[in-house]
C-alpha positions in Angstrom: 3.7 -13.8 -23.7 2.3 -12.4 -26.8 -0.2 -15.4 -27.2 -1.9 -14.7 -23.5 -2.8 -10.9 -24.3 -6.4 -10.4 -24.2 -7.8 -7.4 -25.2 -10.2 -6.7 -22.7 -9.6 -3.2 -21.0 -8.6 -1.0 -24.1 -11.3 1.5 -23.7 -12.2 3.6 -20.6 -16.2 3.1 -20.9 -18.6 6.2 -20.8 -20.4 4.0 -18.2 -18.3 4.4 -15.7 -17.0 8.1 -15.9 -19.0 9.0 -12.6 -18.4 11.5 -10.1 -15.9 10.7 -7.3 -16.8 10.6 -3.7 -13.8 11.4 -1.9 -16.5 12.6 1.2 -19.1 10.5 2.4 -22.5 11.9 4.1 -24.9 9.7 4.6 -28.3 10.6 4.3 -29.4 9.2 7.4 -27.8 7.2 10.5 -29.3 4.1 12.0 -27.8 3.8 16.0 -28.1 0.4 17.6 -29.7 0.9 21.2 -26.6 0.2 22.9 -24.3 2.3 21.1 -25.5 5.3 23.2 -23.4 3.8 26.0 -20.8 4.6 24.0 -18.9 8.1 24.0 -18.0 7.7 19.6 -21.3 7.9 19.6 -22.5 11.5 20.6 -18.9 12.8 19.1 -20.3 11.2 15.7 -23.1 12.4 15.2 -22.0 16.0 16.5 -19.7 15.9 13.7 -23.0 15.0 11.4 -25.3 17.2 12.5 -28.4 18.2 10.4 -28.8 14.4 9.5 -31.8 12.0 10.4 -30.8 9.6 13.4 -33.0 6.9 14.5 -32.2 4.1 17.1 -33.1 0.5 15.9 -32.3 -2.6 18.3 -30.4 -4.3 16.0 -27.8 -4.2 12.6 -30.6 -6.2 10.8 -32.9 -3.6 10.9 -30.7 -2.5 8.2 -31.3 -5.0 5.8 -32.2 -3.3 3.0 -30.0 0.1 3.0 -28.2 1.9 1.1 -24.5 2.9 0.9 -26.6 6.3 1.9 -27.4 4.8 5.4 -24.6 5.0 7.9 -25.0 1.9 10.9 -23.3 2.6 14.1 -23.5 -0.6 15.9 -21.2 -2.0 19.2 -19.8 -4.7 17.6 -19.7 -7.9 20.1 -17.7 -10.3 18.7 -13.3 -10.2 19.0 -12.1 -7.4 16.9 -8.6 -8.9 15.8 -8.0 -11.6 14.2 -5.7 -13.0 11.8 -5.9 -12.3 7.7 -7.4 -14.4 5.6 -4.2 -14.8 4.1 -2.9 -16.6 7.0 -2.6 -20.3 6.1 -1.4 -19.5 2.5 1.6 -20.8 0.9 2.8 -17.5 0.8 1.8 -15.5 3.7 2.9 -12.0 5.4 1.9 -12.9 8.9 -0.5 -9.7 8.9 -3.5 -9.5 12.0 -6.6 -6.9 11.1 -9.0 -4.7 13.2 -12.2 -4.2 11.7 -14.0 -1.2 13.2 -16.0 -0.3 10.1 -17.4 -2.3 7.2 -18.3 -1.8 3.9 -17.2 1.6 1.0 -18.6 4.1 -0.8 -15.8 4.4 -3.4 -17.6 1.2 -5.0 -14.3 -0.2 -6.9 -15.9 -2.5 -9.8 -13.5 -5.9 -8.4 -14.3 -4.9 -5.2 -14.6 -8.4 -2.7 -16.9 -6.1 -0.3 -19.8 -6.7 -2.9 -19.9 -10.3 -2.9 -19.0 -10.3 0.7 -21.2 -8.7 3.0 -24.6 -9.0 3.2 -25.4 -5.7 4.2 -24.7 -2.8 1.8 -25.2 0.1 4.7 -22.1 1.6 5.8 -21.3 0.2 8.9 -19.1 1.9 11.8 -18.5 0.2 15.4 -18.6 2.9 18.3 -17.0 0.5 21.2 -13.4 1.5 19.9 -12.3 0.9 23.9 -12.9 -2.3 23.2 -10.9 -2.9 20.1 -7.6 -1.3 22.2 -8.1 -3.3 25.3 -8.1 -6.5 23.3 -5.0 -5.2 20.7 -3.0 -4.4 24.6 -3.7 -7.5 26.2 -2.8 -9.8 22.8 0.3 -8.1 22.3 1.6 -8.2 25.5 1.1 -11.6 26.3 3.3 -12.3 23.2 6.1 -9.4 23.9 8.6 -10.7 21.5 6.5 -11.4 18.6 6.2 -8.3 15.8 2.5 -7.7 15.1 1.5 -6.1 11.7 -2.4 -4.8 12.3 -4.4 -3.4 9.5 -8.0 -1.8 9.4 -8.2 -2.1 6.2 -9.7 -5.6 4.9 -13.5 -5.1 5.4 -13.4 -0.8 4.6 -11.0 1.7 3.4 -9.2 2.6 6.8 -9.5 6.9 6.2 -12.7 7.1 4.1 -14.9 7.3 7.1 -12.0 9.1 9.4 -13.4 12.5 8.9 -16.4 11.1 10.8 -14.8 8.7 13.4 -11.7 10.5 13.9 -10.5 7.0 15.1 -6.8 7.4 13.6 -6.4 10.0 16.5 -6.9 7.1 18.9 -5.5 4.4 17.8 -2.4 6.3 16.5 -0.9 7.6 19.5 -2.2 4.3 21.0 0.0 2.1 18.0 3.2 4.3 19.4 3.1 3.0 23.5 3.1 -1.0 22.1 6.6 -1.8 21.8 5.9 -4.6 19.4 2.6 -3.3 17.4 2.6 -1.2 14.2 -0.6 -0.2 12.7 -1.3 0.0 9.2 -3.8 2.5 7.8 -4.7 1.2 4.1 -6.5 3.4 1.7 -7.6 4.9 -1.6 -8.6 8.1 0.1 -7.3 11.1 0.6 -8.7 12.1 3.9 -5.3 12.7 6.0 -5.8 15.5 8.0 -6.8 13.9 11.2 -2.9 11.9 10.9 -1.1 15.3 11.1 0.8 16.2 14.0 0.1 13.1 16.1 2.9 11.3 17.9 3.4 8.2 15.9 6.9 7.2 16.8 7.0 5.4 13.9 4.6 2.8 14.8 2.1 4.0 12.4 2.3 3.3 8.3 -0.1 4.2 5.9 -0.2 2.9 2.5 -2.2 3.6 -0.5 -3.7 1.2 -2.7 -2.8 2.4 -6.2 -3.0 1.3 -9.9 -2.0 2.5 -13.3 -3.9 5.5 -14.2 -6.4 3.7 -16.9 -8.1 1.6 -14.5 -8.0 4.3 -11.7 -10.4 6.4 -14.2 -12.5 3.1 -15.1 -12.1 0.4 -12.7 -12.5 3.0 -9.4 -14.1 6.3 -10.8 -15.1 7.2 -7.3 -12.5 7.0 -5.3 -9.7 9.7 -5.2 -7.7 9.8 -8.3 -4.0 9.0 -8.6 -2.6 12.4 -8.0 -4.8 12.8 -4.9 -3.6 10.0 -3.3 -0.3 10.5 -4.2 -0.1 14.1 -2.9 -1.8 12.6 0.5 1.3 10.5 0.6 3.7 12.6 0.3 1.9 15.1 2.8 2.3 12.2 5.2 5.8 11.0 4.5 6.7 14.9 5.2 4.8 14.2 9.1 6.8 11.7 9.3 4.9 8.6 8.6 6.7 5.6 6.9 4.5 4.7 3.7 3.2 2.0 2.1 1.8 1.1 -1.5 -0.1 -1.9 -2.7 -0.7 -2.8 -6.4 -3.4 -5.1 -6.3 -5.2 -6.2 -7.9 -3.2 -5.5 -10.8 -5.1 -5.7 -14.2 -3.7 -7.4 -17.7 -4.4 -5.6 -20.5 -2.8 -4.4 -23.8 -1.0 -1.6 -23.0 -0.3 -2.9 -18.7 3.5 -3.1 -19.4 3.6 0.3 -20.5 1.2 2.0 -18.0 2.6 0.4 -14.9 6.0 1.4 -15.5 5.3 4.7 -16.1 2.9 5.0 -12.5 5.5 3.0 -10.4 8.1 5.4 -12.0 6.4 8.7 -10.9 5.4 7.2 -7.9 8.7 6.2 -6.7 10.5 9.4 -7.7 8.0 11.8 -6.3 7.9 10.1 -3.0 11.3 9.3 -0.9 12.1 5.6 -1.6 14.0 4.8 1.8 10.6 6.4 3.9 8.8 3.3 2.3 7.9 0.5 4.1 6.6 -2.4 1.6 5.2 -2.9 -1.3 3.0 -5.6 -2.2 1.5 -7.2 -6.0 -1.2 -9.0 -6.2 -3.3 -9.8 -9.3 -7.1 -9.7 -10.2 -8.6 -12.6 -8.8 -12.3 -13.3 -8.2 -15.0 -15.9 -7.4 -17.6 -17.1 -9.5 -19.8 -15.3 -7.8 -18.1 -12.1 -7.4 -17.6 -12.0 -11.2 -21.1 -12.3 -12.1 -22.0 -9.5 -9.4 -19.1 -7.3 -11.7 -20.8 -8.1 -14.4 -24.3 -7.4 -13.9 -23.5 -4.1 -11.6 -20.9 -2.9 -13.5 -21.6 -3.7 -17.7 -19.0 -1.4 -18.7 -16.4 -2.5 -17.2 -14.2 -5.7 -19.0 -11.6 -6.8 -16.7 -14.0 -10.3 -15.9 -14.1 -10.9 -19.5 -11.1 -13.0 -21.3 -9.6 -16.3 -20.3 -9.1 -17.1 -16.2 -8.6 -20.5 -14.9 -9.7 -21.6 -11.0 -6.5 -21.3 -9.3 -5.7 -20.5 -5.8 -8.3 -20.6 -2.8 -10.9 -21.5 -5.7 -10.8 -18.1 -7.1 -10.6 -17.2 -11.7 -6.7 -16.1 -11.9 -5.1 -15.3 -15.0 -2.6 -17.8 -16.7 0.1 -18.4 -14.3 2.6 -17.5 -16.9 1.0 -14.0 -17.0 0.9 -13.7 -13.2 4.8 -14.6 -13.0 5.7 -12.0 -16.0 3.4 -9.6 -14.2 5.1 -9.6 -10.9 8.4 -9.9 -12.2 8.2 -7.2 -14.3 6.7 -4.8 -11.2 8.9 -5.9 -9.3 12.3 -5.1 -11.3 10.8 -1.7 -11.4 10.1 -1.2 -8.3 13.3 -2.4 -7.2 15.4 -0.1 -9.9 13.7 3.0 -8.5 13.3 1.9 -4.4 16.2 -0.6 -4.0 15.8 -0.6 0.1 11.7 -1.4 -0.1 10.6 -4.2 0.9 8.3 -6.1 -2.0 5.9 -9.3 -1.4 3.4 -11.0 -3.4 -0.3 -11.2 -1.2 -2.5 -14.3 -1.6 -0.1 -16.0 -4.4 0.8 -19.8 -4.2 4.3 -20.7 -3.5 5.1 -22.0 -7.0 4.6 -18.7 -8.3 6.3 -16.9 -5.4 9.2 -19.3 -6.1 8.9 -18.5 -10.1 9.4 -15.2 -9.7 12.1 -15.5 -7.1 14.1 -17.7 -9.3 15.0 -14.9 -11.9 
């Protein structure tokens, strides 16, 4: 293993010790013409009042924004669909909702960036829409399980405090007898989850990371302890949780730093409440690395040896991808024996690598 180790995130650079944003107010809305049909709309911008609104006819008159601008728009297109995962050799059979797009927390890997096109935050009012379509799927297929997250094109709370959507789509996840919904975040905006009648058909998992590269690699988005607290505040309403280490970052002292985060972690909250866990390592495109490069200079995780691996994206050496997840894993599985751990977006020879020990 020794011979793999680069060196490249042994600092926490100066750079990127900014302010965190657990928050967001924009400094002015942008509402498509026919969001006004729409009654997320009016309840939205009551809860923003004081802010510049002006109606445009379309999302592309937002070309140009800021993460400063927020977009409500009534999105037209089919709101669930299956991941991108889907279709892997090693695949969790997970469907996603996306009613918002885009984050202010501004992780330096983040995919968002290379992505989408626009950089305005983006939240879709027709959330009647969205339900309607979840119902109808899932009862058509009444003995099949369906995994939904919100999560894959925003963070699924950051913008809660402004949509209260989780308030809807909560008590709406416990009436579907084969639905669960799955509320992924970094944030620690909870408050709308308490006392709502979940019935269990509700987790919400945290996307976490050893504490160096929550300080460097995602300086504006809540910090460890936040979103561990917000964790435990909703394991104690009664949510089953969720955590997901990815992307997981090789450095000099990983071994170390992990263990010692998936040991708090794991102790502080209560191991048989959690749902899953999954690993997944840094990958990237070209593209996306370049984009990390030039936006972010301080950062190093894009530096060092990667090779084109799986689904075209820079992976590290496979050897350090199996060492990495079956290191976690043991760990994981030491302190939460009854939690469910997968790999996300991994090929099948790793998967069965790490399996065979």
């Amino acid at each position: 293993m020794a011979k793999y180790l680069l060196r490249t995130v042994n600092r926490e650079p100066e750079t990127l010790n900014l302010k965190r944003m657990s928050t967001y107010r924009p400094k002015q809305i942008l509402v498509e013409e026919q969001c006004w049909r729409d009654p997320s709309t009016r309840e939205i911008l009551d809860r923003l009042s004081g802010i510049p609104v002006r109606t445009v006819r379309s999302i592309s008159e937002a070309a140009g924004e800021s993460k400063d601008t927020l977009v409500l728009i009534r999105y037209p297109g089919k709101f669930l669909k299956v991941c991108q995962g889907a279709g892997a050799d090693t695949c969790c059979g997970y469907f996603i909702v996306s009613y918002a797009w885009n984050c202010h927390f501004d992780c330096t890997y983040c995919v968002l960036q290379a992505y989408l096109t626009n950089n305005a935050m983006i939240l879709c009012t027709n959330i009647e829409k969205l339900m309607a379509e979840v119902k109808e799927t899932l009862e058509r297929s009444p003995n099949r399980i369906f995994r939904i997250g919100t999560g894959e094109l925003a963070d699924s709370l950051a913008l809660d405090p402004i949509s209260c959507f989780s308030r809807r789509l909560v008590p709406f996840f416990a009436t579907l007898p084969n639905g669960f919904l799955e509320l992924k975040t970094k944030s620690d905006q909870i408050s709308n989850l308490e006392g709502l009648d979940h019935r269990g058909h509700t987790v919400v998992s945290w996307s976490m990371n050893s504490r160096r590269i929550c300080r460097t690699e995602e300086p504006k988005a809540p910090a460890f302890d936040a979103r561990l607290a917000a964790a435990l505040k909703c394991q104690s309403w009664g949510y089953k949780l969720g955590f997901h280490f990815d992307p997981i970052i090789f450095y000099d002292t990983w071994e170390s730093e992990y263990r010692e985060v998936v040991k708090e972690l794991f102790r502080a909250v209560d191991p048989d409440g959690v749902a899953w866990v999954s690993l997944g390592a840094l990958r990237f495109t070209p593209h996306l690395r370049e984009l990390v490069q030039r936006r972010f200079p301080g950062s190093r995780i894009t530096y060092g040896e990667f090779v084109p691996g799986h689904h075209g994206k820079l992976r590290y050496f496979r050897p350090i991808r199996e060492e990495i997840y079956r290191k976690i894993r043991s760990w994981i599985q030491a302190e939460a024996p009854g939690a469910y751990v997968y790999l996300c977006m991994e090929s099948r020879v790793v998967q069965e690598a790490v399996d065979s020990e």
